[in-house]
N, C-alpha and C positions, 0 to 999 in steps of 0.2 A: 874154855879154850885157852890155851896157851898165849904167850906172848909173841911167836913166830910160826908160820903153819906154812903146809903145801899145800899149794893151791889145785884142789882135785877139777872144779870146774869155774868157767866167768860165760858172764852173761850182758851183752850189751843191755841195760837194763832200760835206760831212755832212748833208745833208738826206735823210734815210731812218729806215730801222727795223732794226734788228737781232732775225734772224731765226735757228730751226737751223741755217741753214745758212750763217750770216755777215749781215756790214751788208747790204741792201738800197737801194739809191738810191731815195727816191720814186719817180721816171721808171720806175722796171723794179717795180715792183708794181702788181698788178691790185688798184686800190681803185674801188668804186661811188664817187667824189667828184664832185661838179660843179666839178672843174680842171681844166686841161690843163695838165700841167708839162713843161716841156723841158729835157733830163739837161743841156743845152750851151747860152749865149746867145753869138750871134754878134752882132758890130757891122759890120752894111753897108753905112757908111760908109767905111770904109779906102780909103785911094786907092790906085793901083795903086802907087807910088812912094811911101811912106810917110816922113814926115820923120825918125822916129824909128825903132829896132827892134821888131818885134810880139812880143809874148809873150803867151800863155794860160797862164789862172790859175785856181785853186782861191778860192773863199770856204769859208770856215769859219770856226766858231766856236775851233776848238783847232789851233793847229799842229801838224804834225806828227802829225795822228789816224793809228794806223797801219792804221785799217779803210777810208780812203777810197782810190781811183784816184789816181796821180800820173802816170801816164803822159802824154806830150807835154804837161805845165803845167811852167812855167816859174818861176811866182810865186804866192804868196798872198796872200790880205786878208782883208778881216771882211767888208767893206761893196760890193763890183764887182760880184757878182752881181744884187743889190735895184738894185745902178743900175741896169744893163745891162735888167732888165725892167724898174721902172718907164719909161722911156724907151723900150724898144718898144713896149710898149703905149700908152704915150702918143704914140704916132706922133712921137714927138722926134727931129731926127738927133740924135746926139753923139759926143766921143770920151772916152775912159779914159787920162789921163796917169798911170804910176804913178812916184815913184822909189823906190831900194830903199835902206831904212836898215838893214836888219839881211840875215844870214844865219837863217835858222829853226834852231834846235838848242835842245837840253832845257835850256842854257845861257842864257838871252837876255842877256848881259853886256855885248854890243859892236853896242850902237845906232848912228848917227849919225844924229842929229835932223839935226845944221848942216849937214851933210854933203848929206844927203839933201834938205834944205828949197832949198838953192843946185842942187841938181840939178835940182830940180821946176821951179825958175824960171826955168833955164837951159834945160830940154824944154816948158815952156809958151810960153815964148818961140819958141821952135823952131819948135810948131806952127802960132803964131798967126802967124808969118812965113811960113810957109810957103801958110796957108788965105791969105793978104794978097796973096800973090804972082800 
């Protein structure tokens, strides 16, 4: 995968409860709540030919939780999931540029801010070339 991706789906990935029988995801518990939560936010907006590479991603609070799903996520963050709904619900289109400055490991030693910050600008660039086109 690339250095900078669009973000096809996020996943509140720690959002649950840990139960007997393991974590639980909100989405797969039966609570009396007045919400509707969805385990997946998708962005459908994605054009059929995307400028960039798509990647699905976890949010969470802690890297690396070893009680969430990582199957088919490619990336993580803190903050893509609260985007991805505020923005559906607000009937907003949008896209999710991410770049990646680090590898996740119990290590976090080997950041790249610079690195990363030229790559965002060089896939925002991308997009916004591409939406122009």
């Amino acid at each position: 995968m690339g250095d900078t991706v669009l973000v096809a789906s996020e996943r509140e990935a720690d959002l649950g409860f840990f139960t007997p029988s393991g974590f639980r995801h909100l989405s797969g518990l039966e609570l009396d709540m007045d919400f509707d939560h969805q385990p997946v936010f998708h962005c459908p907006h994605l054009p059929a030919d995307p400028p960039l590479p798509l990647a699905h991603s976890n949010s969470m609070n802690a890297a690396l939780a070893p009680f969430v799903a990582t199957q088919e996520v490619d990336i993580e963050n803190m903050e893509g999931a609260a985007f991805f709904h505020a923005c559906l619900e607000a009937g907003q289109r949008f896209y999710q540029v991410r770049a990646i400055s680090n590898v996740a490991t119990v290590v976090h030693d080997e950041w790249d801010f610079e690195g990363s910050i030229r790559n965002m600008t060089r896939g925002v660039e991308t997009l916004i070339d591409y939406l122009l086109a």
